[in-house]
CHARMM-style PDB file with segment names, atoms N, HN, CA, C and O in Angstrom:
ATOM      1  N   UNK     1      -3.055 -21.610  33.051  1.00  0.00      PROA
ATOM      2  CA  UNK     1      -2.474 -21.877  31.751  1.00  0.00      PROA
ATOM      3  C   UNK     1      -3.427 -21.486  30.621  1.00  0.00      PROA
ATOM      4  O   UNK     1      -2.783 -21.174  29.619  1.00  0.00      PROA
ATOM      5  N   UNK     2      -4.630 -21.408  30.469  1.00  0.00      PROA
ATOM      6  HN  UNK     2      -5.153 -21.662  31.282  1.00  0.00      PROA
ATOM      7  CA  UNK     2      -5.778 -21.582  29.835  1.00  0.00      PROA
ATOM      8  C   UNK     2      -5.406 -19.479  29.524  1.00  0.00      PROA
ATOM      9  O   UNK     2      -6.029 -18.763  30.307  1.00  0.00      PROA
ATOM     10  N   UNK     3      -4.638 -18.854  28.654  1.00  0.00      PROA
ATOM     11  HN  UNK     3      -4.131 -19.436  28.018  1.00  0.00      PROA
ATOM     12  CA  UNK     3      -4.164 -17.853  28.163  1.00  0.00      PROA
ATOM     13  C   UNK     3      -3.060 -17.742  26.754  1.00  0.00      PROA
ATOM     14  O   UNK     3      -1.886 -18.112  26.755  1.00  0.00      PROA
ATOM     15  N   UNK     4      -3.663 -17.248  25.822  1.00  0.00      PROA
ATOM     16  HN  UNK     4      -4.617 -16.947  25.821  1.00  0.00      PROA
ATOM     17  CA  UNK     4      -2.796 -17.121  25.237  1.00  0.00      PROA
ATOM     18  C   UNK     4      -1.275 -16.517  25.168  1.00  0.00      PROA
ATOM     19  O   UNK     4      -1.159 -15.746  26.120  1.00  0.00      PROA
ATOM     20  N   UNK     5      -0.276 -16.562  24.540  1.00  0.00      PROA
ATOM     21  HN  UNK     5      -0.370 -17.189  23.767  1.00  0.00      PROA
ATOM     22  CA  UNK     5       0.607 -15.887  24.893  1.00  0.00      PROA
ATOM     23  C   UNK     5       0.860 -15.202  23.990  1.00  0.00      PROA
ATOM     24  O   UNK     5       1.968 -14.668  24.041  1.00  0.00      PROA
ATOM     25  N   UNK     6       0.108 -14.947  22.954  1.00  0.00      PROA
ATOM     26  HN  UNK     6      -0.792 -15.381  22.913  1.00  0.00      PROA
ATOM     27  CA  UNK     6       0.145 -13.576  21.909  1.00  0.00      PROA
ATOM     28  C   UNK     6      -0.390 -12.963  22.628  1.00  0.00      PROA
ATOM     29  O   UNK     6       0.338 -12.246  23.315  1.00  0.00      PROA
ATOM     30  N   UNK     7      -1.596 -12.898  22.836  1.00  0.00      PROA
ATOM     31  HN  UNK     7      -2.187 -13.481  22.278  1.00  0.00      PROA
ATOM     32  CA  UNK     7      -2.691 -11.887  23.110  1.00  0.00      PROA
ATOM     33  C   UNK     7      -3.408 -12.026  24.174  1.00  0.00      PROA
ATOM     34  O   UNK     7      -4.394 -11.355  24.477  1.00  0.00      PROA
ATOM     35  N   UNK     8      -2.898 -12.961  24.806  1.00  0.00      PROA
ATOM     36  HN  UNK     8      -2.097 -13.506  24.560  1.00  0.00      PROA
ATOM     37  CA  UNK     8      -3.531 -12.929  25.961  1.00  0.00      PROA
ATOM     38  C   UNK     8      -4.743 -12.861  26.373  1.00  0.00      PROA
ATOM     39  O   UNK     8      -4.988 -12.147  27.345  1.00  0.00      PROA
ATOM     40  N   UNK     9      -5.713 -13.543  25.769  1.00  0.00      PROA
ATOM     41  HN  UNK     9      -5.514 -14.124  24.979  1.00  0.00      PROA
ATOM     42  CA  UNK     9      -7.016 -13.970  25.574  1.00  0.00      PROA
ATOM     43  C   UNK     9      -7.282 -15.582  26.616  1.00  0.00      PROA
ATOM     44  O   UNK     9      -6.882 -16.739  26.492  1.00  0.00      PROA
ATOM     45  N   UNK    10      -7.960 -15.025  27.391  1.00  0.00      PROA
ATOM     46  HN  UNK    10      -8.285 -14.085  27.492  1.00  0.00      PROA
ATOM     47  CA  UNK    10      -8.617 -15.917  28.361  1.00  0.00      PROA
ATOM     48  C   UNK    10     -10.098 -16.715  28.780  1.00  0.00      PROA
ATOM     49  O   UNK    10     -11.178 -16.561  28.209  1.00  0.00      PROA
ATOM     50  N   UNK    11      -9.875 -17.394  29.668  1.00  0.00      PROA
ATOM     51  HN  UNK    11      -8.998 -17.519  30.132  1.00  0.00      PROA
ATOM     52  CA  UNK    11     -11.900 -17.481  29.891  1.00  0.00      PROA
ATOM     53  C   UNK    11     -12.434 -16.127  30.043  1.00  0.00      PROA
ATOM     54  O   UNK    11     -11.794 -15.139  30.402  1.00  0.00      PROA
ATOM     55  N   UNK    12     -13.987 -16.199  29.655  1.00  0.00      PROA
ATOM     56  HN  UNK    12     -14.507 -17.002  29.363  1.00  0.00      PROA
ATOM     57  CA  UNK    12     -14.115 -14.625  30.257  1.00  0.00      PROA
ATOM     58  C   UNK    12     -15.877 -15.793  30.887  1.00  0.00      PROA
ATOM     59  O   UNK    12     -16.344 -16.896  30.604  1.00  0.00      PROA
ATOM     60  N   UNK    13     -16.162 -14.887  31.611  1.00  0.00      PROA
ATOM     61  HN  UNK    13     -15.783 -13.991  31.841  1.00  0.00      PROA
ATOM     62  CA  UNK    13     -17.615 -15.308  31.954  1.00  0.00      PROA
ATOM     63  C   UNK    13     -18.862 -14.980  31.762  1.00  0.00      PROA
ATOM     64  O   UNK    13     -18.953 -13.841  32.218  1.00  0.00      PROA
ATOM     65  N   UNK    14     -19.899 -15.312  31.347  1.00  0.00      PROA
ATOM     66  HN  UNK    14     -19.825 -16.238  30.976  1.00  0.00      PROA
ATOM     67  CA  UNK    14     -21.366 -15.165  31.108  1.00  0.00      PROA
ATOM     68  C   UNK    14     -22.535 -15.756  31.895  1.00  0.00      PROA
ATOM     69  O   UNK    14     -22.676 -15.706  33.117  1.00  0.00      PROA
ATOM     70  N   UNK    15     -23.164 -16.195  31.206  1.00  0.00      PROA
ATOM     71  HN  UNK    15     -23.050 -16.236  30.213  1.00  0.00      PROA
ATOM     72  CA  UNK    15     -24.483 -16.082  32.350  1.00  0.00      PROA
ATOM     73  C   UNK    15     -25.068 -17.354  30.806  1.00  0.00      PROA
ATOM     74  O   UNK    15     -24.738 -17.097  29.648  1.00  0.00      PROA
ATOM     75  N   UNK    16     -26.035 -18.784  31.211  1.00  0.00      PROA
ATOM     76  HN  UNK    16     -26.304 -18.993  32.151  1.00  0.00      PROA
ATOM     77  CA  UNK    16     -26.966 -19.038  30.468  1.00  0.00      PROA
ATOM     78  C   UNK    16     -28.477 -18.336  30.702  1.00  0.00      PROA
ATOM     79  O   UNK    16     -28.577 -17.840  31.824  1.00  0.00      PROA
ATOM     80  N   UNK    17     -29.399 -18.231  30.050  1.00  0.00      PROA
ATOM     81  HN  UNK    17     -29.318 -18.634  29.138  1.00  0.00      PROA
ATOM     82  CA  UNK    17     -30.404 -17.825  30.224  1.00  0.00      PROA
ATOM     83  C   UNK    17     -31.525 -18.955  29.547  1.00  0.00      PROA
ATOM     84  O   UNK    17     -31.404 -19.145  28.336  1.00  0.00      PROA
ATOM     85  N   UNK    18     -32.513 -19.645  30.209  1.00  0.00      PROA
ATOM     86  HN  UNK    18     -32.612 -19.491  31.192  1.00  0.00      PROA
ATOM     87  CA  UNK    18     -33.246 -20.577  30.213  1.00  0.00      PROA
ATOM     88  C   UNK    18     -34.412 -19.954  29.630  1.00  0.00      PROA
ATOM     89  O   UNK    18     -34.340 -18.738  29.451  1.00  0.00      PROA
ATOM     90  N   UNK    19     -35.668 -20.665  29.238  1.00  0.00      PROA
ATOM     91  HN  UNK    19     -35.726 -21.653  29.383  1.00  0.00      PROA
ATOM     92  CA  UNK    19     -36.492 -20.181  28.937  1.00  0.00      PROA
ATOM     93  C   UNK    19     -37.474 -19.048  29.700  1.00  0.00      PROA
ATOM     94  O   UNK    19     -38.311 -18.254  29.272  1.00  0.00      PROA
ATOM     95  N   UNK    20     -37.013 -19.331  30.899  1.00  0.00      PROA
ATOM     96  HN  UNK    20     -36.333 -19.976  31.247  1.00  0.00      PROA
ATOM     97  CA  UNK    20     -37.668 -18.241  32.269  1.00  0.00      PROA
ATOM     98  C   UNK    20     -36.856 -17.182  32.498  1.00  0.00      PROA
ATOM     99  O   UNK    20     -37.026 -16.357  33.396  1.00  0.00      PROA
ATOM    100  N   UNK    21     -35.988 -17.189  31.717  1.00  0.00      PROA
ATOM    101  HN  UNK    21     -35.850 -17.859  30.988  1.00  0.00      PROA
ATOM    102  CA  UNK    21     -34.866 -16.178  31.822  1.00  0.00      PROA
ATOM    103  C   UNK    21     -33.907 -16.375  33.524  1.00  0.00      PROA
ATOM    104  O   UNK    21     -33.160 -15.565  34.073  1.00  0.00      PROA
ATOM    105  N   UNK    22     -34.316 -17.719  33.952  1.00  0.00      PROA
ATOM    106  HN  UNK    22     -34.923 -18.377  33.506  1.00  0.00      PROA
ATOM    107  CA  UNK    22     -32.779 -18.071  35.083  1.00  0.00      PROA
ATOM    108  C   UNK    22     -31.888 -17.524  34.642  1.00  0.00      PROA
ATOM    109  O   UNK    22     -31.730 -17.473  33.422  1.00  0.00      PROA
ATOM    110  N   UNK    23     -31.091 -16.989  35.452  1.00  0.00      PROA
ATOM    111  HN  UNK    23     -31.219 -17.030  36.443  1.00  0.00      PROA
ATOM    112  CA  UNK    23     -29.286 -17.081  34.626  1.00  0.00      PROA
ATOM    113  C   UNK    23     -28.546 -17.592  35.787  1.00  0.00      PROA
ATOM    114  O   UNK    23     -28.538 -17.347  36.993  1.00  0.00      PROA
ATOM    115  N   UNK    24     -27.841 -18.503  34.885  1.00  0.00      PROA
ATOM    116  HN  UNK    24     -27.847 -18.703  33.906  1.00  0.00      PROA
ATOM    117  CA  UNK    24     -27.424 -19.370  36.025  1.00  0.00      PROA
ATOM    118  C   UNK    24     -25.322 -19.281  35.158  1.00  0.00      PROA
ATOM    119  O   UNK    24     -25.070 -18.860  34.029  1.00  0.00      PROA
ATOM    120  N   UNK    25     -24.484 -19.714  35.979  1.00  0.00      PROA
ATOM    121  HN  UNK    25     -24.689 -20.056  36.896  1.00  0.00      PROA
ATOM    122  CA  UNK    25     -22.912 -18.993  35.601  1.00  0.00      PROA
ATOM    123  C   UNK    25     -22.700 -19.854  34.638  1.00  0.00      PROA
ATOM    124  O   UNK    25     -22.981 -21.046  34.762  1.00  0.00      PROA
ATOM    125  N   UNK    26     -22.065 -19.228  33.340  1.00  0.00      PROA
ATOM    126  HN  UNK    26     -21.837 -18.259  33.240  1.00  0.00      PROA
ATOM    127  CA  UNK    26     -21.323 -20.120  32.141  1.00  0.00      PROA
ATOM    128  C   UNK    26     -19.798 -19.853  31.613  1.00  0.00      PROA
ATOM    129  O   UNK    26     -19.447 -18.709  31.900  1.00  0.00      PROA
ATOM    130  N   UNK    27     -19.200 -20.303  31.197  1.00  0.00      PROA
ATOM    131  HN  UNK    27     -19.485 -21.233  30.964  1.00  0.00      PROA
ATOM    132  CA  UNK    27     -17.485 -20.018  31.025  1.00  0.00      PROA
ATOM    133  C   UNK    27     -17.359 -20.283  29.062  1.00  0.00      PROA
ATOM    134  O   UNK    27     -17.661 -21.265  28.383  1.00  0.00      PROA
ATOM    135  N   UNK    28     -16.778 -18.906  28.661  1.00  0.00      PROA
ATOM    136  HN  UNK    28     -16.533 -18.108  29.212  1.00  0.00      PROA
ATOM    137  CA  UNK    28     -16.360 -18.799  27.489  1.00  0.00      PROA
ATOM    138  C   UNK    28     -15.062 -18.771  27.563  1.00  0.00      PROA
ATOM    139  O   UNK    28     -14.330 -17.997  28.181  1.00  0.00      PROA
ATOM    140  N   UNK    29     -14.628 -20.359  26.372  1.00  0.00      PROA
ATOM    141  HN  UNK    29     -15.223 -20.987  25.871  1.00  0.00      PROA
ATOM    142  CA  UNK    29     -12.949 -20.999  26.874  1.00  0.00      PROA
ATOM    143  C   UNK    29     -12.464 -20.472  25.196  1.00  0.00      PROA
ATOM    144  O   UNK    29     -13.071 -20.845  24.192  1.00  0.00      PROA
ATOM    145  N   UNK    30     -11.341 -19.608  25.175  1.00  0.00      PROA
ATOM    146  HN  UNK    30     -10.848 -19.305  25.990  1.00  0.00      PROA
ATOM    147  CA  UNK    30     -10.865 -19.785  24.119  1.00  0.00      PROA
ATOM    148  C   UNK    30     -10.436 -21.079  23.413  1.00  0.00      PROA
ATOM    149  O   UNK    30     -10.342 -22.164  23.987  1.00  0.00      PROA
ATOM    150  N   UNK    31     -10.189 -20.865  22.136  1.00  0.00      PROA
ATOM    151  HN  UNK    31     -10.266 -19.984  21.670  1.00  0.00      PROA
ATOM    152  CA  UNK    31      -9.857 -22.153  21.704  1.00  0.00      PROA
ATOM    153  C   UNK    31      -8.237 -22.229  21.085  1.00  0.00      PROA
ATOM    154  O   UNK    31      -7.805 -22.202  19.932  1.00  0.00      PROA
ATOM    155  N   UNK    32      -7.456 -22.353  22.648  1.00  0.00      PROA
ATOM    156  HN  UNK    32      -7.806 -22.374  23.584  1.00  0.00      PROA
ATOM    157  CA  UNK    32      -6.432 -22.717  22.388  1.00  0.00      PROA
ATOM    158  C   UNK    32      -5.263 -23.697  21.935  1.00  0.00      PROA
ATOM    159  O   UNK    32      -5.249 -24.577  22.796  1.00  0.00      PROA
ATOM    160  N   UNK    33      -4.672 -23.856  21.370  1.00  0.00      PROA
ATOM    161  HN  UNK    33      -4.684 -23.142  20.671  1.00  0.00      PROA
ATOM    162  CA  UNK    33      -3.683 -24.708  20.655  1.00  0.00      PROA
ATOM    163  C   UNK    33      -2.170 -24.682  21.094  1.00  0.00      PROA
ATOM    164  O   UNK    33      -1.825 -23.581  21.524  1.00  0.00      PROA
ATOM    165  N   UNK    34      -1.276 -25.565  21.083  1.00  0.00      PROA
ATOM    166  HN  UNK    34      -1.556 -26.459  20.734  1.00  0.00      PROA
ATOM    167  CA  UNK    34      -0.069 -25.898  21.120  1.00  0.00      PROA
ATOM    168  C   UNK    34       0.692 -25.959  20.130  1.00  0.00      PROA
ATOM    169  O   UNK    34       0.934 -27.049  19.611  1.00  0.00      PROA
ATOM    170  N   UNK    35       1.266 -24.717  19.631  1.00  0.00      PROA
ATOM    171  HN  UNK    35       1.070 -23.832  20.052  1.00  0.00      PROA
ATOM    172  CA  UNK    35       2.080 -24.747  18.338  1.00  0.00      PROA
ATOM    173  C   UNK    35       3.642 -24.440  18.487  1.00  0.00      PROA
ATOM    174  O   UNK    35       4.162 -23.612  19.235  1.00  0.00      PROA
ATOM    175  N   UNK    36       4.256 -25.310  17.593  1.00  0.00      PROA
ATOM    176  HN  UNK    36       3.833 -25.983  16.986  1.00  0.00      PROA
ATOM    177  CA  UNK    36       5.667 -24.515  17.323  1.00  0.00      PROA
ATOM    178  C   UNK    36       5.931 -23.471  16.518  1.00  0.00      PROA
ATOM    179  O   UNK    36       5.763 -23.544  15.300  1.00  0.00      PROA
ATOM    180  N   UNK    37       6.502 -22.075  17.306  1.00  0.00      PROA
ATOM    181  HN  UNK    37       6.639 -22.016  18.295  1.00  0.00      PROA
ATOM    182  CA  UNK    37       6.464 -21.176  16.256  1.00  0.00      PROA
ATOM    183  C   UNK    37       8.216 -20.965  16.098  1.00  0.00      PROA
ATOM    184  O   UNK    37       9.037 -21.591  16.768  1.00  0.00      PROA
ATOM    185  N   UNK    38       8.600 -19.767  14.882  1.00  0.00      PROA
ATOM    186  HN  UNK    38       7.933 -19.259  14.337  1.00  0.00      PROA
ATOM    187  CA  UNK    38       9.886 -20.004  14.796  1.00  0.00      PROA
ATOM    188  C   UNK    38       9.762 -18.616  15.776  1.00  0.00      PROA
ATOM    189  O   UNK    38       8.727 -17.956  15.867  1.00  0.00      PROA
ATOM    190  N   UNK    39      11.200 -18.272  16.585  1.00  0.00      PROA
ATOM    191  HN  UNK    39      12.041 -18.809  16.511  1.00  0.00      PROA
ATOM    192  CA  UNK    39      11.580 -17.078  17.102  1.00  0.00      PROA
ATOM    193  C   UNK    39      12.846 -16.740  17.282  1.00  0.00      PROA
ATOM    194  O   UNK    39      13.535 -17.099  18.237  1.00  0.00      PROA
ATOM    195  N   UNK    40      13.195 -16.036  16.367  1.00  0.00      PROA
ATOM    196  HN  UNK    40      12.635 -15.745  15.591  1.00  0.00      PROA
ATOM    197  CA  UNK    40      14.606 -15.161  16.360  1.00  0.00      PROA
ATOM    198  C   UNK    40      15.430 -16.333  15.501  1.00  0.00      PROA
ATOM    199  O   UNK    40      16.624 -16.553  15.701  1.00  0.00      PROA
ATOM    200  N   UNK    41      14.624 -17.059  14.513  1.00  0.00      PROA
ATOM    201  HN  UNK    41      13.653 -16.880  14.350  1.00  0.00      PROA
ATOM    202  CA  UNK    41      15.269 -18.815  14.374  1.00  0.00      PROA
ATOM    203  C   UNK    41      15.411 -19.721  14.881  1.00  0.00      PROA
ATOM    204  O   UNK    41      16.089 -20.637  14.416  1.00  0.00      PROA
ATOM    205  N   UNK    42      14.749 -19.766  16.129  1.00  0.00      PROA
ATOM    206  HN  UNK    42      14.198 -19.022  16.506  1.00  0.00      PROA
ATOM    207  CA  UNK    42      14.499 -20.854  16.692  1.00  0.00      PROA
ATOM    208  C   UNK    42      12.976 -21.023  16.815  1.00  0.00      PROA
ATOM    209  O   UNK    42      12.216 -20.084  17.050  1.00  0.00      PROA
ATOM    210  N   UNK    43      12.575 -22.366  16.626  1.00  0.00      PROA
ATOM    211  HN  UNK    43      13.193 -23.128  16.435  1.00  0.00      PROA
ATOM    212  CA  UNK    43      11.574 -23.263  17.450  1.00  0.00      PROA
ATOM    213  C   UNK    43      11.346 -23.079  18.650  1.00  0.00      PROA
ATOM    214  O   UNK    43      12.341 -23.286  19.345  1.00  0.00      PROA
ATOM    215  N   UNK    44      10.311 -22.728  19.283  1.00  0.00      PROA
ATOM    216  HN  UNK    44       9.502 -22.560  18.719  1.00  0.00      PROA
ATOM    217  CA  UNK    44       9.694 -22.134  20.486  1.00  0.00      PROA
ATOM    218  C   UNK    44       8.201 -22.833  20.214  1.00  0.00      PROA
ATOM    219  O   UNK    44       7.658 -22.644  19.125  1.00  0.00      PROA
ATOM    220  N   UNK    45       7.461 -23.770  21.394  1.00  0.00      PROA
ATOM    221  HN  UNK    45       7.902 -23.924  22.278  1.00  0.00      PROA
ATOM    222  CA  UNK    45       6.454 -24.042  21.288  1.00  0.00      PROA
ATOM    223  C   UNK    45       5.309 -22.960  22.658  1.00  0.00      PROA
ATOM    224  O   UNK    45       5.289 -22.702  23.861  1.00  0.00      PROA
ATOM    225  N   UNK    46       4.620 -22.706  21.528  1.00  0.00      PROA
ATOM    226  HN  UNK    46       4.635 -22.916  20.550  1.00  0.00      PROA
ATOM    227  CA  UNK    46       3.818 -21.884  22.624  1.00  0.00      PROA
ATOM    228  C   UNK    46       2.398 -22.505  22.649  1.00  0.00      PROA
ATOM    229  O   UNK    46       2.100 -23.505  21.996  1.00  0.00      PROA
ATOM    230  N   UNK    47       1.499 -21.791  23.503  1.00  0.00      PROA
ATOM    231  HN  UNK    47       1.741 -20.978  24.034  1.00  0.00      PROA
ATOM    232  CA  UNK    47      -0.077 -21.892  23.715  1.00  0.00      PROA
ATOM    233  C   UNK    47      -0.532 -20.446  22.837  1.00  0.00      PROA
ATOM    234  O   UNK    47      -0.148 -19.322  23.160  1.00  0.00      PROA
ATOM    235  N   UNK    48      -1.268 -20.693  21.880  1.00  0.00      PROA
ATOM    236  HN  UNK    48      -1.580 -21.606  21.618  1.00  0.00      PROA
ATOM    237  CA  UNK    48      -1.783 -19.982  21.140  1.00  0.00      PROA
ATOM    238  C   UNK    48      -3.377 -19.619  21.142  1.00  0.00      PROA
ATOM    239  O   UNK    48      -3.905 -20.138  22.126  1.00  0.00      PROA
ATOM    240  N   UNK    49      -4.042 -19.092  20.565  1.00  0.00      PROA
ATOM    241  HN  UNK    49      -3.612 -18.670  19.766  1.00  0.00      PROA
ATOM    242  CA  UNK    49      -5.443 -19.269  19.833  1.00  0.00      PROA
ATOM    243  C   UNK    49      -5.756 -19.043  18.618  1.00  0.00      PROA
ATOM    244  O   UNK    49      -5.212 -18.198  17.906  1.00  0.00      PROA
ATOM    245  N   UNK    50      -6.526 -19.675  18.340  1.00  0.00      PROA
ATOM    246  HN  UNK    50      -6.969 -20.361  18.918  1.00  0.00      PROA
ATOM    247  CA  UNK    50      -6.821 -19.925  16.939  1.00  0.00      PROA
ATOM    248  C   UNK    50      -7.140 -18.375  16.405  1.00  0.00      PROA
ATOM    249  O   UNK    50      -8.046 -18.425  15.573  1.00  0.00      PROA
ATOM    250  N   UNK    51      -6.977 -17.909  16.484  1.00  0.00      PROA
ATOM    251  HN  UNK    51      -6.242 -17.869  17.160  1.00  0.00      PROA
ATOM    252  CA  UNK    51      -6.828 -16.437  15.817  1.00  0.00      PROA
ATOM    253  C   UNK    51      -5.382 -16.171  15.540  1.00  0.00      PROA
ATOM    254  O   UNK    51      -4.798 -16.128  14.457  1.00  0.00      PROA
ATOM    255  N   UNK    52      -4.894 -15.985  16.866  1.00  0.00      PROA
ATOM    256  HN  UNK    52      -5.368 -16.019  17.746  1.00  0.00      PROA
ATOM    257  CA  UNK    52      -3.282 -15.816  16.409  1.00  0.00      PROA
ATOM    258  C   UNK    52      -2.779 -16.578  15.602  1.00  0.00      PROA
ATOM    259  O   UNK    52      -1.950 -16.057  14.857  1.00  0.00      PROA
ATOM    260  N   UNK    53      -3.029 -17.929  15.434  1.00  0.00      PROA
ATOM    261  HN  UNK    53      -3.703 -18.352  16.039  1.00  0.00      PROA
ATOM    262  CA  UNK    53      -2.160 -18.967  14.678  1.00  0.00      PROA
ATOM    263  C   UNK    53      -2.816 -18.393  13.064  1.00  0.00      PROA
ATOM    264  O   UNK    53      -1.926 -18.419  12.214  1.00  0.00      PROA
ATOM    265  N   UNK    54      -4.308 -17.848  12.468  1.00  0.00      PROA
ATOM    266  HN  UNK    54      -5.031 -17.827  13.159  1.00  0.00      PROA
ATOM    267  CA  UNK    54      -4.265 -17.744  11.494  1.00  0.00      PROA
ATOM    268  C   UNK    54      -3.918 -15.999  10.885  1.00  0.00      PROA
ATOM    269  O   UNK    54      -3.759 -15.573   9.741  1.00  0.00      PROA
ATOM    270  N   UNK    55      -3.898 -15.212  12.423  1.00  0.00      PROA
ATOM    271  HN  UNK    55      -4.027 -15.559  13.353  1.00  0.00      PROA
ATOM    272  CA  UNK    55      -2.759 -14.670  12.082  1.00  0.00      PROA
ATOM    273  C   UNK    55      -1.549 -14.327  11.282  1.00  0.00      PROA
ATOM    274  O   UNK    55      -1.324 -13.637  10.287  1.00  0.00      PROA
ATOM    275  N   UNK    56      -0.676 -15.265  12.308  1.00  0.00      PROA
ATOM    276  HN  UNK    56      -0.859 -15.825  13.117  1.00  0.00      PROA
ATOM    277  CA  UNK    56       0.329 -15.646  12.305  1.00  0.00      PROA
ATOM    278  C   UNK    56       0.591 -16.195  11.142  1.00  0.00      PROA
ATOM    279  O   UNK    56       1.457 -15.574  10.527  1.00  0.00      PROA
ATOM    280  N   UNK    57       0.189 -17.093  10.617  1.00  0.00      PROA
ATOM    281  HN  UNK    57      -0.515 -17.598  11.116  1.00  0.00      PROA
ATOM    282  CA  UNK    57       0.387 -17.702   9.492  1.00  0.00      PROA
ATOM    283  C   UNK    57       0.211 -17.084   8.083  1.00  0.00      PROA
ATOM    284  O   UNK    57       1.076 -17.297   7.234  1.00  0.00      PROA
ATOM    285  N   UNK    58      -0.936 -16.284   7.785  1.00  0.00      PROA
ATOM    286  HN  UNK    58      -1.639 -16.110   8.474  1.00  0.00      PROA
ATOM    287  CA  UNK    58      -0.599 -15.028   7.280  1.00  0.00      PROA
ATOM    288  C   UNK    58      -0.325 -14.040   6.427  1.00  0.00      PROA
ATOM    289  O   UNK    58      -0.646 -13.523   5.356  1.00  0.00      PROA
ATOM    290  N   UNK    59       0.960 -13.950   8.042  1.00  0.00      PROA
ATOM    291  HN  UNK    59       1.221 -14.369   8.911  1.00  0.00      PROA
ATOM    292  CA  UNK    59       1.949 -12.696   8.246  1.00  0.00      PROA
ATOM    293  C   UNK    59       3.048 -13.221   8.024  1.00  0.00      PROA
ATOM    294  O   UNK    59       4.077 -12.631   8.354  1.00  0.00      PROA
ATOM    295  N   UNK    60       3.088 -14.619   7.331  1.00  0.00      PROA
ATOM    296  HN  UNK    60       2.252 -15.099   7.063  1.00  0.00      PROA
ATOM    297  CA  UNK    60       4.274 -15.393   7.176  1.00  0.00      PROA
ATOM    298  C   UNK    60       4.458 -15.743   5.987  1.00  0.00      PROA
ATOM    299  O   UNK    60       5.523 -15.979   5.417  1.00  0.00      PROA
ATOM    300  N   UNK    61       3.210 -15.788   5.527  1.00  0.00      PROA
ATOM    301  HN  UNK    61       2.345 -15.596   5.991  1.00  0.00      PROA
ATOM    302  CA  UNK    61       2.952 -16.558   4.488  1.00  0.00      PROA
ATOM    303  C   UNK    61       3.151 -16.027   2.943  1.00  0.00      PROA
ATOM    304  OT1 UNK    61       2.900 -16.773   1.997  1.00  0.00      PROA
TER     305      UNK     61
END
């Protein structure tokens, strides 16, 4: 679930790096939201990210 449905922006993965330079596995989570958007005139609630929604908003606005 953790995908947008504009754009389809997901976890992606990295690496931390410690002062010894370990790299040990890290997870970059978009920062998704639950919005109602309108579509075709209707109310449709989707999973968004905060990009699309200021987007979106806008392109509306």
């Amino acid at each position: 679930m953790a995908k947008c449905d504009h754009c389809g922006k997901s976890t992606t993965f990295g690496h931390n790096r410690s002062h010894s330079l370990v790299a040990t596995r890290r997870e970059f989570r978009p920062n998704l939201q639950r919005v109602t958007v309108m579509e075709n005139g209707k109310p449709v609630r989707k999973v968004l990210c905060a990009r699309c929604i200021k987007t979106l908003t806008k392109a509306y606005n």
